[in-house]
C-alpha positions in Angstrom: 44.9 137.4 119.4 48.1 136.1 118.0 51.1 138.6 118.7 52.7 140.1 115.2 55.9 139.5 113.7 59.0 140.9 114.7 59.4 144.5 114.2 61.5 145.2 111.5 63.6 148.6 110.8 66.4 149.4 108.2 69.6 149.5 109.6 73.3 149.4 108.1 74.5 146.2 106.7 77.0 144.2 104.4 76.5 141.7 101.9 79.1 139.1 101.3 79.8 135.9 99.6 78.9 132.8 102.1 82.4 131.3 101.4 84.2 134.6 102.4 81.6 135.5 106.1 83.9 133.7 108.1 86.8 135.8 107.5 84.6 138.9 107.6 82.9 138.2 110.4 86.7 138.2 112.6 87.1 141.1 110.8 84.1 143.2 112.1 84.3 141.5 115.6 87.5 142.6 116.1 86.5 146.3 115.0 83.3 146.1 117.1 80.9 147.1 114.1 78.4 143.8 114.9 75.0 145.4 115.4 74.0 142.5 118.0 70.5 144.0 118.1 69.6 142.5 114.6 69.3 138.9 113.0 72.4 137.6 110.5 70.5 136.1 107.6 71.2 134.2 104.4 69.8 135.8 101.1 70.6 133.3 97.8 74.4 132.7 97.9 75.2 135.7 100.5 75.4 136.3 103.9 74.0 139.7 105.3 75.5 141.0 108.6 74.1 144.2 110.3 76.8 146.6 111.5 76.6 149.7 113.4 78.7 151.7 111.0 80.6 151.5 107.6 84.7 149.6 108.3 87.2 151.5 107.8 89.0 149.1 106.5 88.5 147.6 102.7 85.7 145.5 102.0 87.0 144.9 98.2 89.4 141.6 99.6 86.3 140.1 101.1 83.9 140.7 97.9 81.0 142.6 100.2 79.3 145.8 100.0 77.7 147.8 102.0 73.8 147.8 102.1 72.5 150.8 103.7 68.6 150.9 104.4 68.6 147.0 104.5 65.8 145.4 106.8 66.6 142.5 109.1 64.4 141.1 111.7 65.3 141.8 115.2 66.8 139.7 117.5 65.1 138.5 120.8 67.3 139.4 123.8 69.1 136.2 124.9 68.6 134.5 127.7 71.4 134.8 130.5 72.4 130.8 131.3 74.7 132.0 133.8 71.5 133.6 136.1 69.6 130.3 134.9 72.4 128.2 136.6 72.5 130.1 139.6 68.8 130.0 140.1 68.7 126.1 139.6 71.6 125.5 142.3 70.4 127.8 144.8 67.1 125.9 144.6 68.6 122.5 145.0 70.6 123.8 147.9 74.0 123.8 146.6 76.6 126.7 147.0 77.3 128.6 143.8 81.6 127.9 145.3 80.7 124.3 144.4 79.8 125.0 140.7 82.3 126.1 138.0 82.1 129.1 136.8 83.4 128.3 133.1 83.0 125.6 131.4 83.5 124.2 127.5 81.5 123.2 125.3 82.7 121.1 122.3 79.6 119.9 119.7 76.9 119.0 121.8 78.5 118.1 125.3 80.0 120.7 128.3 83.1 119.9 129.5 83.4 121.4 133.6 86.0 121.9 136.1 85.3 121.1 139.7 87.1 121.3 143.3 89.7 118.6 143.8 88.6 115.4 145.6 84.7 113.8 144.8 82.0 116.4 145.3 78.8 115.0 146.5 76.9 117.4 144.6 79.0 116.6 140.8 76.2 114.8 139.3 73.6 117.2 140.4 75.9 120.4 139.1 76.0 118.3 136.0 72.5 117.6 135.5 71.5 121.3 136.3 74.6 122.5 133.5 73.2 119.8 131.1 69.7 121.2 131.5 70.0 124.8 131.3 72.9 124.8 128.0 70.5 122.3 126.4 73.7 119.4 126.7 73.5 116.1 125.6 76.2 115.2 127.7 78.9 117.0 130.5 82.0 115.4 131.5 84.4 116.4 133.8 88.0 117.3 133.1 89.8 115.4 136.0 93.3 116.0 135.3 93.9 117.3 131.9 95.6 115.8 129.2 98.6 113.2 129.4 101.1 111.6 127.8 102.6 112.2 123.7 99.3 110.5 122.7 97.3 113.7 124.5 95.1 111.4 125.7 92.3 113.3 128.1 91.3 112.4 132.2 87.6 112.8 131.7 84.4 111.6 133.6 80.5 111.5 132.9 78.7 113.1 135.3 75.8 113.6 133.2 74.0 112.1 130.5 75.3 109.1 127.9 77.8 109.4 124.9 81.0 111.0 124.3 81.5 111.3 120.5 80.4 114.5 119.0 80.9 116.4 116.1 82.1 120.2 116.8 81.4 123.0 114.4 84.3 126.0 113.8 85.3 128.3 111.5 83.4 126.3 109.3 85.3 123.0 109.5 83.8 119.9 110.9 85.6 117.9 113.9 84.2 114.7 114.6 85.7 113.4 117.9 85.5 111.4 121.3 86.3 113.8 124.3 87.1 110.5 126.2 90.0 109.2 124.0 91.1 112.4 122.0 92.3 116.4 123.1 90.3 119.3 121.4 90.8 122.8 123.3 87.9 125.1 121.4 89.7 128.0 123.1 92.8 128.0 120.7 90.2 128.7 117.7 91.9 131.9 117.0 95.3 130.3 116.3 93.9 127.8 114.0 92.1 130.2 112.1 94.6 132.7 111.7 96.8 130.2 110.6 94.9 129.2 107.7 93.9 132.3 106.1 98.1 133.1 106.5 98.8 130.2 104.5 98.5 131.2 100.7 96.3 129.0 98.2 99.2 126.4 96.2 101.4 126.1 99.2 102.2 122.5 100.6 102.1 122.1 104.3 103.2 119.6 106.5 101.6 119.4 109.6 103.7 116.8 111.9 100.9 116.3 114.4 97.8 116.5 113.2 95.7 114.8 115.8 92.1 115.0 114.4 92.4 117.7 111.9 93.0 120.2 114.7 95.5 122.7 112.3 95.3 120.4 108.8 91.8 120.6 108.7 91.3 124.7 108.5 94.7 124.8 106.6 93.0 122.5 103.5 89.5 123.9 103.7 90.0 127.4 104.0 93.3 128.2 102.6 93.2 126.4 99.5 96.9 124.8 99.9 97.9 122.6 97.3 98.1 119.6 99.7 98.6 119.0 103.5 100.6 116.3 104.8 99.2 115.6 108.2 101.3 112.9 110.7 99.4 111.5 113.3 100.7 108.8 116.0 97.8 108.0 118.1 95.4 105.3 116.6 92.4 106.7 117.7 93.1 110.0 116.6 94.0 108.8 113.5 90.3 107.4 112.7 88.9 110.6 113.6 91.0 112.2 111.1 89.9 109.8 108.6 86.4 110.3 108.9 86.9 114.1 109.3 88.8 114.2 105.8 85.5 112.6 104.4 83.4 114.7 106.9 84.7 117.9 105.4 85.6 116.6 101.9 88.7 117.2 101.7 90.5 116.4 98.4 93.9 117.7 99.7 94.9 116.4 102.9 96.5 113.4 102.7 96.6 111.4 106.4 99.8 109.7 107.3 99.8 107.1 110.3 102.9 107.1 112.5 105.5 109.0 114.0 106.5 112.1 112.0 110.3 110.9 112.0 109.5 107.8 109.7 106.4 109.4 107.7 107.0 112.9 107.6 107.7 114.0 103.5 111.5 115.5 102.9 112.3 118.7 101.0 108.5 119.3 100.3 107.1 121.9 102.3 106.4 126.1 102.4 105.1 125.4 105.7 105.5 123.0 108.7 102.8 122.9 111.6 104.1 121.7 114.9 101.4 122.1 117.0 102.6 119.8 119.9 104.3 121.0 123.4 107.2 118.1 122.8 107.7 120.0 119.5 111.3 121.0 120.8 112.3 117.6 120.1 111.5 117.3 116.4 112.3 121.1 115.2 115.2 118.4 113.0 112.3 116.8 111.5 110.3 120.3 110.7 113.4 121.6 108.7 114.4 118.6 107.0 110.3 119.1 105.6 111.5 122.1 104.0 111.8 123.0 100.4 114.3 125.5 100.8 112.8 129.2 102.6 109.7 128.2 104.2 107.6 129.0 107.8 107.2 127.1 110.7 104.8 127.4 113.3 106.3 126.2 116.6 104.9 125.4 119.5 105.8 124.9 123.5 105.2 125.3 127.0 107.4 128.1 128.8 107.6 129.6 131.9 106.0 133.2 131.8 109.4 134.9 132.7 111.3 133.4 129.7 109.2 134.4 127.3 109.9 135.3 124.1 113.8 134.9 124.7 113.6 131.4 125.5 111.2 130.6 122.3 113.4 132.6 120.3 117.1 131.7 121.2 115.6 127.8 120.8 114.3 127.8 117.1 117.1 130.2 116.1 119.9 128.0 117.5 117.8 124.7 115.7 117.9 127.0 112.5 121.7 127.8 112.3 122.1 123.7 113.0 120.7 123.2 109.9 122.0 125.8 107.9 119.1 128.0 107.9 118.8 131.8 108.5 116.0 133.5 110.3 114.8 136.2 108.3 111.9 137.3 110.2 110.3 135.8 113.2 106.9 136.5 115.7 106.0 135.4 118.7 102.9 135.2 120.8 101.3 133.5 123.6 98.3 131.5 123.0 96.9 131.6 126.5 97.8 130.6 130.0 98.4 127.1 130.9 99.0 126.4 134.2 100.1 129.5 137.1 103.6 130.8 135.9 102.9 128.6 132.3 102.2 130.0 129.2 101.4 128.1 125.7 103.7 130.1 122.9 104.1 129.9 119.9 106.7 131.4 117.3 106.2 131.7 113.4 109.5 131.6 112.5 110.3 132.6 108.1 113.7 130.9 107.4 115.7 130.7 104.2 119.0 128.5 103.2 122.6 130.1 104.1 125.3 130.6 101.6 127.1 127.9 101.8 130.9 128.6 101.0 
């Protein structure tokens, strides 16, 4: 006898626009009100997402409303890949100190970290990874990323290809882990960033690599146009096809260093999403049409921050006649022991010259 459906009980939920779940779905995550016990499911033109009790904050800005009494199926409890992993090693005889215990994934292949040296056991690891979080392909980050082209140390372990497409925040990145950088873990910056950035504004982004901040910026905020610089070749055709990939009408590609293609006097906001950003903060203000924003950037040591971050772009601001009206830092995460990636969003406005 065939087992029945799903049981299926009413619960709390909220209906909202497909085009506005995203931003709702941060929302609610943030205020732990998911109800992870039920399915999310699309109904016509809306996504409706169970939650375990009514926000407190206003659900007018997203265009949702509550649905209380709504039924959605349940959801099966997920498996636990971690206890998978551990299983498979321990019954191919390799220690669980051997194995990394994070790991990235980026469209359909896993990106790992293992002990210095060769490990006998890397391909094995790889294959068993591959396996269990249904991979087409896992490489290993050797040495990070190198060089003002950000150009990754990787190595297959496991598997065959290295172009993917990733999926985030609902903007498409197609992309070669073995020629170009993508770090999935600065998501949140990205997509905070965009939904700051008001719908008419013109952005510059001086480097753009793939799309990694242009991308979000013209799909999500609705700016007027992005200018996005981009020096490395490769990255450059990934940009391309990820215009076309998310049909973008509004971002506008320019090959070559930021200092020769970079638009003057245009911008509301500059992007300078680059840890040698220091040396072109002269390029982000000259991008400036008067008052304007720019995100900044850089690598400092954990002790110096935020007076390092802020004494630099405030010292770069008075050079160019600018006044800071209002500016916010944050780390973005740790990069290295005693390293942290910052950045500052720094609001600036023209002096009165005498």
């Amino acid at each position: 006898m065939n087992a029945g459906p799903p049981v299926i009980e009413p619960l709390r939920a909220i209906a909202v626009p497909k085009g506005n779940a995203d931003s709702l779905l941060r929302s609610l995550h943030t205020a732990h009100l998911i109800d992870r016990t039920r399915k999310i499911v699309k109904r016509g033109g809306a996504i409706v997402i169970p939650v375990t009790a009514k926000p407190v904050f206003d659900l007018v800005g997203f265009r949702a409303r509550m649905e209380d009494g709504a039924a959605l199926p349940v959801r099966s409890p997920p498996r636990d890949p971690r206890q998978e992993i551990r299983e498979r090693l321990d019954a191919a005889g390799i220690r669980l100190e051997e194995a990394p215990r994070r790991w990235e994934r980026i469209g359909d292949i896993v990106v790992i970290r293992l002990p210095p040296g060769n490990p006998a056991n890397a391909r094995r690891i790889a294959e068993i990874l591959g396996t269990v979080l249904d991979a087409r392909t896992v490489v290993q980050d050797v040495s990070g990323i190198h060089g003002p082209m950000r150009v990754p140390d990787v190595r297959v372990l496991w598997g065959d290809g290295t172009e993917t497409v990733h999926v985030e925040g609902g903007v498409r990145y197609a992309l070669d882990v073995a020629r170009v950088m993508f770090s999935s873990g600065n998501l949140a910056e990205r997509m905070a960033i965009a939904d700051r950035v008001r719908p008419g504004a013109t952005v510059v982004d001086l480097f753009a690599g793939i799309g990694y901040f242009s991308l979000p910026i013209a799909v999500r905020s609705r700016a007027e146009i992005v200018y996005a610089c981009e020096l490395n070749p490769v990255s450059f055709r990934y940009l391309l096809d990820n215009v076309r990939l998310n049909r973008t009408t509004n971002l506008v590609p320019l090959f070559g260093d930021c200092r020769d293609t970079a638009p003057r006097g245009v911008a509301n906001w500059v992007i300078m999403g680059h840890f040698d950003a220091r040396d072109y903060l002269d390029v982000a203000f000259r991008a400036l049409r008067g008052k304007g924003t720019i995100v900044y950037h850089e690598l400092c040591p954990k002790e110096q921050y935020p007076d390092a971050l802020t004494r630099r772009v405030t010292a770069a601001a008075r050079a160019h006649w600018m006044n800071v009206r209002a500016i916010r830092t944050r780390i973005v995460k740790s990069y290295a022991p005693g390293i942290v990636h910052c950045a500052a969003e720094v609001q600036v406005a023209p002096q009165n010259r005498p």
